[in-house]
N, C-alpha and C positions, 0 to 999 in steps of 0.2 A: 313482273319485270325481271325477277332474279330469276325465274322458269324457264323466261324465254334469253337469255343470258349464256346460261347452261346448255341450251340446244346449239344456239350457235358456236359456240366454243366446242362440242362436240364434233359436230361438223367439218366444223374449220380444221381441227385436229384429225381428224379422221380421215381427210380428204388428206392432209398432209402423209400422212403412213402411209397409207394407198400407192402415192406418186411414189412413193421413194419403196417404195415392197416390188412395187411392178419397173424400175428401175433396173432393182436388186436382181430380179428373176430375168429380165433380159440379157442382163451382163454378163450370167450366170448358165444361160442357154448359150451366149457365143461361147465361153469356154473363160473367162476371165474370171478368177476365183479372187485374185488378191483385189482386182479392183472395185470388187462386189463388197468386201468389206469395209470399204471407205463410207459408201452411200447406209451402209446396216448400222456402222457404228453412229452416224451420223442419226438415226431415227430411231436408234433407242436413247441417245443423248437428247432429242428433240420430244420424245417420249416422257422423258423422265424429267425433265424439266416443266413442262405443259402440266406435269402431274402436282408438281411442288407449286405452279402457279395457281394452280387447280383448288389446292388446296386452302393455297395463301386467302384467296378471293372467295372461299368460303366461309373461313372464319372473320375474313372482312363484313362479310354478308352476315353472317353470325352474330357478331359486335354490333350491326348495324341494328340489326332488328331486335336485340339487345334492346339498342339503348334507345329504340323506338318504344319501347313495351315500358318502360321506364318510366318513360318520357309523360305518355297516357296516363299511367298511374299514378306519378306523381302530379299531373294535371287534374284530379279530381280530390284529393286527398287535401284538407284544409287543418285537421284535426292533429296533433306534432304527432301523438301514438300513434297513430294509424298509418301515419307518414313514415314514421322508421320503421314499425312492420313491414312495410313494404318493400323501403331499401334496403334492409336486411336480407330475405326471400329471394329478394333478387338479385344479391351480391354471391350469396350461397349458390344460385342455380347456376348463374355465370361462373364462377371459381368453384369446379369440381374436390379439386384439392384441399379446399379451406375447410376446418370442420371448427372455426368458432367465427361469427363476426359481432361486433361490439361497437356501437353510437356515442362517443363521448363528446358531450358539451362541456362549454366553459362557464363557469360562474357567473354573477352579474359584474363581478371586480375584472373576471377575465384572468384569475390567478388558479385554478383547477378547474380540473377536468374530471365529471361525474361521469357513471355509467348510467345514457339513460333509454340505451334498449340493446337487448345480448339475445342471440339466439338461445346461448345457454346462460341463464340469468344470473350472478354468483355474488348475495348478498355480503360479501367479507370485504368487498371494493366498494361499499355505496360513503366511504369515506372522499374516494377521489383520488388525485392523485395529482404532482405540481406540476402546470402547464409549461413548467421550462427547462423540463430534464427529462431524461430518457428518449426510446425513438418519438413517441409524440412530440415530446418537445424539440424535437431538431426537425420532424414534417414541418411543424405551425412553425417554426423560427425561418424555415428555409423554404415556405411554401412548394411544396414536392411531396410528390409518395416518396416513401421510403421504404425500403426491401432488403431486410435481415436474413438471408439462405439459413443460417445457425444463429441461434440468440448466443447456444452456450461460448461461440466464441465472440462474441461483444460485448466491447468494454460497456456504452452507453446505455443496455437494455439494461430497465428498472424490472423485478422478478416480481418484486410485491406478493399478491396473493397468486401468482399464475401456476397453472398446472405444470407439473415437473413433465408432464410427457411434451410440451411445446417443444417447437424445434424451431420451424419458420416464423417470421411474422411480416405483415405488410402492413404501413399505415399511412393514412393518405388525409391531409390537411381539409377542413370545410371552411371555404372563404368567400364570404357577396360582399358585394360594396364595398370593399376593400377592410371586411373587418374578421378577424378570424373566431367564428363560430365553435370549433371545436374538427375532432378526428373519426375517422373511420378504420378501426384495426381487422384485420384479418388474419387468424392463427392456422398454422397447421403441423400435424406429430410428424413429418416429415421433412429433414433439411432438402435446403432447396427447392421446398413446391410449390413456388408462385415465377411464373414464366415470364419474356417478356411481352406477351399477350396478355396475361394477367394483369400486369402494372397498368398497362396502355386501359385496360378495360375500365377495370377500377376507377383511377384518375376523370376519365370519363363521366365515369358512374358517381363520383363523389363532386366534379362540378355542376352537376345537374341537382344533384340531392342538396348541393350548399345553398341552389338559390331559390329552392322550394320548402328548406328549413327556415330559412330568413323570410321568407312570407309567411309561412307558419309559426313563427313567431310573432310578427306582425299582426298578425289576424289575434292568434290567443291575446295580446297585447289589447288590443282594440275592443276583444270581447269582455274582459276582464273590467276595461273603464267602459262601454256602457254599460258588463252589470252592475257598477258599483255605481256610475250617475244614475240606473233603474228605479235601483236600491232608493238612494235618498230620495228620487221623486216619488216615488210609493211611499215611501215614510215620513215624509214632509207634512207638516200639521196647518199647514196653510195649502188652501187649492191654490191649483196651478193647472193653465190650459193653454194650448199653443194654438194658434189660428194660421193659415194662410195667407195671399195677396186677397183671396177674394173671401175669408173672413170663416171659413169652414174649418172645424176641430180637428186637427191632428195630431193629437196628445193630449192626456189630462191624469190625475190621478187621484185614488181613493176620495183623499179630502173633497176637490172640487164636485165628485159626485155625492157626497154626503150633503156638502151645502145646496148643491142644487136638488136633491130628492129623486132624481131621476137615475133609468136603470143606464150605463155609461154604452151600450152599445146601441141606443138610441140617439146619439148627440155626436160620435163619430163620425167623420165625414161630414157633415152635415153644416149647413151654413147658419151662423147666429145673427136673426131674424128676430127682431119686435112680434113680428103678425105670423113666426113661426106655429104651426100645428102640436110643438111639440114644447109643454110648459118649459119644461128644464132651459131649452134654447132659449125661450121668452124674458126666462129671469136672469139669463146669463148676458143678454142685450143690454138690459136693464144695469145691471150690474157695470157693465162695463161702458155706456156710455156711445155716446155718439163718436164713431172712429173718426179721424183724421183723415183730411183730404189729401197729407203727407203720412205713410205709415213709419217715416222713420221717426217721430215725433214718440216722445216718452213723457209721458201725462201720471196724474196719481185723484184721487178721489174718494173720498170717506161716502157708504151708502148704507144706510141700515133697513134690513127687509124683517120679515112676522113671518112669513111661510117659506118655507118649510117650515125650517127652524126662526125662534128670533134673534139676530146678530146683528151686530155692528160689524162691519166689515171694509177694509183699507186695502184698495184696489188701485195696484201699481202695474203699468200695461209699460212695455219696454219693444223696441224696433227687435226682430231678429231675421237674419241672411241666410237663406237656404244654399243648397248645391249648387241650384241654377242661378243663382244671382239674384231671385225673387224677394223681396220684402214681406215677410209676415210679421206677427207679433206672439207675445209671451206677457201672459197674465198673471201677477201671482194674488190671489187674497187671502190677505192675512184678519182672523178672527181679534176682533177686539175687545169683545162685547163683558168679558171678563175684567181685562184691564178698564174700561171705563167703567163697569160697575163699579170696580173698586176706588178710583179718583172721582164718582162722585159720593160713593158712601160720605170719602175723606173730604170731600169739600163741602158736603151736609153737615159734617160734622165740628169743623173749622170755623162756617159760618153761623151754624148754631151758638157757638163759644164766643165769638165775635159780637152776635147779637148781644149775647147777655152779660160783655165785659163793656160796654159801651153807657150803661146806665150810671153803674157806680163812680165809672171814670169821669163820667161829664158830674156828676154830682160833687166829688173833689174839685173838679176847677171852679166849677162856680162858686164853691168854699171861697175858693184861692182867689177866685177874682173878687169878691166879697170883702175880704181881707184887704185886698190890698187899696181896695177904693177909701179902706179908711188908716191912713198911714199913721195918723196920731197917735191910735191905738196899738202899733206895732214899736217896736222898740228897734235899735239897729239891728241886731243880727237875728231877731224872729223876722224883721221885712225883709231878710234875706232869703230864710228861709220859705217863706209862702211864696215867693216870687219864683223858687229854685222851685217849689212843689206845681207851681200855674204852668211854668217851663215845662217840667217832665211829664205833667199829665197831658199836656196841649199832645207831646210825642206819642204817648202812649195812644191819645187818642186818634192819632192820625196813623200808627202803626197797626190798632184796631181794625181801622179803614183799610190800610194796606193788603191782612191777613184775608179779609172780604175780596179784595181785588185780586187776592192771588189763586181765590179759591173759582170765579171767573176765569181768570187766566188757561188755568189747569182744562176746564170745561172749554177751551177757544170760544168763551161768549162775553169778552172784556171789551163794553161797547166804549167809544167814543162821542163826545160830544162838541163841535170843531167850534170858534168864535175866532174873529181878528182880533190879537192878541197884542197889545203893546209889548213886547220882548224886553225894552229895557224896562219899562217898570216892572215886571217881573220880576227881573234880577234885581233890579234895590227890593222888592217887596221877599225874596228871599234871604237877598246878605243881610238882612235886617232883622230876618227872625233865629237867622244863625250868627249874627253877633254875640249875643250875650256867651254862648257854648263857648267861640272862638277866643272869647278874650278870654274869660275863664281858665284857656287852656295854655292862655299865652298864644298865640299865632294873629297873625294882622291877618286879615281877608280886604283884597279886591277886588276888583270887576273892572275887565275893559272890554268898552264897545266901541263900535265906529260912531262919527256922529249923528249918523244917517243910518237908520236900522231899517229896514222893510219892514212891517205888519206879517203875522203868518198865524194861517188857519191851526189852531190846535187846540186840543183840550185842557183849557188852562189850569183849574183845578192837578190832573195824573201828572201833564209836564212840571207843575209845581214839587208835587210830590217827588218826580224823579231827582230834580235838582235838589232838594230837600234831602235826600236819600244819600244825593254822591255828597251833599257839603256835609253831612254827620260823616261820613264814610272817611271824608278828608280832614274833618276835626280831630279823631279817633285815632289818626296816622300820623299827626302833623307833632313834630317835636315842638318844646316850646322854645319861643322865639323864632319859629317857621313861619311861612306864611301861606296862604290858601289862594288860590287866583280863579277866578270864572270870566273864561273868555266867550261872546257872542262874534259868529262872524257871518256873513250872509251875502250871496248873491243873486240871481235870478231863478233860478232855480231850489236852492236847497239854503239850508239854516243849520250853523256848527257851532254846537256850544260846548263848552270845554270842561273838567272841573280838577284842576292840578295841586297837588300838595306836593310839599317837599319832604315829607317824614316818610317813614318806614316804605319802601316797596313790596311790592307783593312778588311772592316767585314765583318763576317765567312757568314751573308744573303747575302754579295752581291756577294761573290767567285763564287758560284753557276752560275750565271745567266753576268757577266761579258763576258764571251765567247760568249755569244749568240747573239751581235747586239746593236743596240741601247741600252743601258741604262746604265742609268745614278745614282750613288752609291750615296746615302745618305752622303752632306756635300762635295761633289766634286767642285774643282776649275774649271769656264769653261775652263782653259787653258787644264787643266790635262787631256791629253790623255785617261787613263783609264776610265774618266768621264762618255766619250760617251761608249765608248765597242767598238765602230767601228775597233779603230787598230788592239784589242785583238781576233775581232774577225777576220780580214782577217790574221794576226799570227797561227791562231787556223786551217784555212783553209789552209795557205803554207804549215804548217808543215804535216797536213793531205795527203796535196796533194805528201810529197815524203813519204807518209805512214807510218807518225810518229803519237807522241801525245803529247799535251801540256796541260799542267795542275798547280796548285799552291799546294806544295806540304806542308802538314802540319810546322808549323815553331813557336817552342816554344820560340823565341829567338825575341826582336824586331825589327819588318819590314816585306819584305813580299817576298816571292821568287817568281820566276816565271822556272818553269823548262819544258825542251820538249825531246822525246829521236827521234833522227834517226835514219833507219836502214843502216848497213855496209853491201855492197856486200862484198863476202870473194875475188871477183877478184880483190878488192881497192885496187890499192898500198899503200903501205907507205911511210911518208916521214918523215922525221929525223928536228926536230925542234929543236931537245933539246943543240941549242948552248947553249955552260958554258956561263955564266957571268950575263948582266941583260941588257937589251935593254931595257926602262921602258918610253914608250909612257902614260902618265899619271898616272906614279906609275905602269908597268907593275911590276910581280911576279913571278918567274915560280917555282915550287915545283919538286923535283929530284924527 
C-alpha cells in the first residue's frame, strides 16, 4: 500500500511540473520574460513543498511500521525479560540519537523505581531511585513524556550514578488500567537530540509496551501461584484426584498414586470405572464410592483396603466448577492408618486397666455393703465412714465403666441399646443417688418435669451415666447453699433435659474445647470432673450416639448449664408421671 502511494504521488507531482514547465517555455517563446517567472517561481514553490510533504508522509509511514513491528513482538512475548529486550532494541533502532535506554519499574509499594532492563546495564543504580522526584517523577506525576534538551541546565534532574557525558534525556510514563507501572528513559551525549518525531514516537512506543508489561505481569503473577498451588499438591501427603462431569482423572498427585500402586499415566484421562481394565482405576471407584446423582453434593467416608498397601483411609470428595461452568469433583484421601493404630494401641491399653481395676473395686463395695447391713456393729462415725467408702467406690466403679466406654467411643464402635424409658423415674432414680454428695456439699437439688412426660427410646443404663456425670460436674461447682436444678422437657419430636448449678462458671475459652477430650480449664480442681474433659466428652459421644446433641447453652444468670436434646420416636409410648403431690428424693419439684 505504501509502494503504490509513492507512485501515485509521483505522478501526480510530476504531471504538475510538466504543465507549469511547458507553460513556462511557451511564455518564454512569445517573448514574455518577466511573466514566465511567476509560473517558475510558482513550481519550485510547489516543488519544494510536495518535497517537505514527501518527506513528512514518510516518516509517518516510518512510525507506522514502527509501531507495527512492535506491535507483533510484543504480541508473542509473555516472559517480562524478553518483553523489555525487545522494547528496548526497538526504542534504540527508532531513536538514532539515543545511546542509552533504560526500563524502570515501580516497586510493589509503588514508592521506587528499579532498573529492570538497560541497554547498557550499570549495577551502581540497582538501589532505585524515589518515584516522586526528579524527571521520572514529574513523567509519572504528570502522565506525559518528558524531554530535557540539557539536563546541565535543570533544576529537576536527579544526577545519581549517571554518566557525566549525558546531555539530553527523554522519559516517558508506563500506565494500564489506570495504574502507573513505571518509566522508560532515553539518554543522549548530545543537547537537544530527541526531536519532536522522537517524543511522538516514543510516547507511542511506551503506550503499547505499558499494556503488554501489565499482562506480563499478570501472567508471571498467575505463574508463580500455580507453581506454588503445584508445589503443595505434589507435596501434599494425603492423595488427591480431580475428576470431571463425566468422572475421568484430570489431576492427581504423587501420594494418590503411591496409594493406588499404579503407574499415574495410566489413570490420566481416563474414566474411574468398577469394571475398569485398569486396577488402579478399580480401586479408586472403590475407594470413592458410588457418585451422586447431584455432583454438587460433598459426602465423606472412612474405607480401609490390604492392596497395595494396608490403610485406613478418610475420603473427603467435594463439588468443584470448571471454566466452562461444568461440575466436577476433588477428592482428597487422607491416610489414617497410623493415627488409628495408635488410638487403638491406647484403647487396648485403657481397657486392659479398666479390666483389672474392676475386681478389686467391686470387692470394697461388697465390704462396704457388708458393713453396712450390720449397723450395730458400726459405731457413729465409722457408719459414716463405710457408707462414704460404698459411695465412692459405687463412682469409681461406674467411672471404671466410663474409661471402657470412652475407649469404644475413640474406636466410633460405642453401641447402644434403646428401651422405653420412664424419664421421670429416671430422674428421681438419679437425684437420689446424688443426694447424699449434694447435701454433703451443702446445695438443695431439684427436678422439674411436666406432669405428663412422653416415653423415649434410649439407652437407659449411658443416659443414666450422662446425667450422673453432669450432676457430679454440678456438685463440684455448686457453692454451698446453691442449689442444682434438672430440667426434663419434651415434645413430639425431641427430649431436653437440663443440668444447672449456680456456682463457679466455666470460661467462655474453655466451653469450646471442654467436649473434646483431654483438657484441662484454666484453675481446675484435680478432683473436678470437668477438669480433664474426659467425662464431658464420653457424655458428648452417648448422647451422639442415640442422635442427639449436647452443648452449654448461653446462661446470663450465675453458674453454668449443661443441656442435650434426644430424639422421640413418635411410636414411644407415654407414660403418665404426673402423680399430684410431691415425692421429693432431695428436694424433688414437679411443675403442672
Amino acid at each position: 500500500m505504501a509502494r503504490i502511494e509513492r507512485i501515485h504521488w509521483y505522478l501526480l507531482t510530476g504531471a504538475a511540473l510538466c504543465l507549469l514547465t511547458a507553460g513556462v517555455l511557451v511564455t518564454l517563446a512569445r517573448g514574455y520574460l518577466l511573466v514566465a517567472l511567476a509560473p517558475l517561481g510558482a513550481a519550485l514553490l510547489i516543488g519544494a513543498v510536495s518535497l517537505l510533504l514527501y518527506r513528512e508522509s514518510q516518516r509517518m509511514i516510518e512510525q507506522d511500521h514502527i509501531l507495527l513491528t512492535i506491535s507483533e513482538g510484543l504480541a508473542t512475548r509473555l516472559e517480562l525479560g524478553d518483553l523489555l529486550d525487545h522494547i528496548v532494541r526497538t526504542i534504540l533502532q527508532s531513536v538514532p540519537l539515543a545511546d542509552k535506554c533504560v526500563i524502570h519499574l515501580l516497586d510493589e509499594r509503588g514508592r521506587r523505581l528499579f532498573p529492570r532492563y538497560s541497554s547498557r546495564p550499570d549495577w551502581e543504580r540497582t538501589l532505585g531511585m524515589p518515584a516522586n522526584r526528579g524527571i521520572a517523577g514529574q513523567a509519572l506525576a504528570e502522565s506525559r513524556t518528558v524531554v530535557v534538551n540539557d539536563v546541565r541546565r535543570e533544576r529537576d534532574f536527579l544526577p545519581l550514578h549517571s554518566s557525566p557525558d549525558l546531555r539530553a534525556l527523554m522519559v516517558a510514563p508506563l500506565h494500564a488500567h489506570g495504574k502507573a507501572l513505571g518509566t522508560i528513559s532515553l539518554n543522549s551525549k548530545r543537547p537537544s537530540a530527541f526531536s519532536r518525531r522522537d517524543e511522538m514516537l516514543v510516547t507511542a512506543l511506551a503506550a503499547q509496551a505499558s499494556a503488554a508489561i501489565y499482562q506480563s505481569q499478570l501472567y508471571a503473577a498467575s505463574q508463580r501461584e500455580t507453581h506454588h498451588v503445584e508445589a503443595i499438591i505434589d507435596n501434599l501427603a494425603d492423595g488427591l484426584v480431580v475428576l470431571d462431569a463425566e468422572g475421568r482423572v484430570l489431576r492427581y498427585n504423587p501420594s494418590l498414586a503411591h496409594i493406588l500402586g499404579v503407574d499415574p499415566a495410566r489413570i490420566i484421562g481416563r474414566k474411574v470405572d468398577a469394571r475398569s481394565a485398569v486396577e488402579g482405576l478399580r480401586l479408586l471407584a472403590r475407594l470413592l464410592g458410588e457418585r451422586p446423582g447431584d455432583l454438587r453434593q460433598s459426602y465423606e467416608r472412612e474405607v480401609e483396603i490390604d492392596e497395595p498397601i494396608h490403610a485406613i483411609l478418610r475420603v473427603q470428595v467435594s463439588p468443584v466448577l470448571d471454566q466452562e461452568g461444568n461440575w466436577g469433583q476433588i477428592a482428597v484421601l487422607h491416610d489414617e492408618t497410623e493415627e488409628s493404630d495408635l488410638v487403638r494401641a491406647r484403647t487396648s491399653f485403657i481397657s486392659a486397666a479398666s479390666h483389672e481395676l474392676r475386681p478389686p473395686l467391686e470387692s470394697i463395695r461388697g465390704y462396704a455393703t457388708l458393713l453396712m447391713s450390720r449397723p450395730e456393729l458400726l459405731t457413729p462415725p465409722v457408719g459414716d465412714w463405710v457408707s462414704h467408702i460404698h459411695e465412692q467406690s459405687a463412682r469409681l466403679l461406674r467411672l471404671v465403666a466410663d474409661l471402657a466406654d470412652i475407649c469404644t467411643a475413640d474406636l466410633n464402635t460405642l453401641d447402644t441399646s434403646t428401651e422405653a424409658v420412664d424419664v421421670g423415674a429416671l430422674l428421681d432414680e438419679v437425684a437420689a443417688e446424688l443426694a447424699p454428695a449434694a447435701a454433703r456439699k451443702g446445695a438443695a437439688m431439684s427436678i422439674r418435669v411436666p406432669v405428663r412426660l412422653p416415653g423415649a427410646p434410649l439407652d437407659r443404663e449411658r443416659v443414666r451415666h450422662v446425667l450422673l456425670n453432669l450432676g457430679e460436674n454440678a456438685i463440684h461447682r455448686a457453692l454451698p447453699g446453691g442449689s442444682i436444678t434438672i430440667t426434663g422437657e419434651a415434645d413430639a419430636q425431641e427430649l431436653t433435659l437440663t443440668v444447672a448449678d449456680d456456682g463457679t462458671p466455666i470460661p467462655m475459652e474453655a466451653r469450646a474445647r471442654i467436649f473434646q477430650g483431654a483438657y484441662r480449664a484454666n484453675g481446675a480442681s484435680p478432683d473436678d470432673p470437668v477438669g480433664t474433659g474426659l467425662w464431658l466428652y464420653l457424655c458428648r459421644k452417648i448422647v451422639e450416639a442415640h442422635g442427639g446433641h449436647l452443648w452449654m447453652p448461653e446462661n446470663d444468670a450465675q453458674g453454668t448449664r449443661f443441656r442435650f436434646i434426644l430424639p422421640i420416636s413418635p411410636a414411644a409410648p407415654g407414660f403418665d408421671v404426673g402423680r399430684r403431690g410431691s415425692r421429693r428424693p432431695g428436694g424433688r419439684r414437679r411443675l403442672p
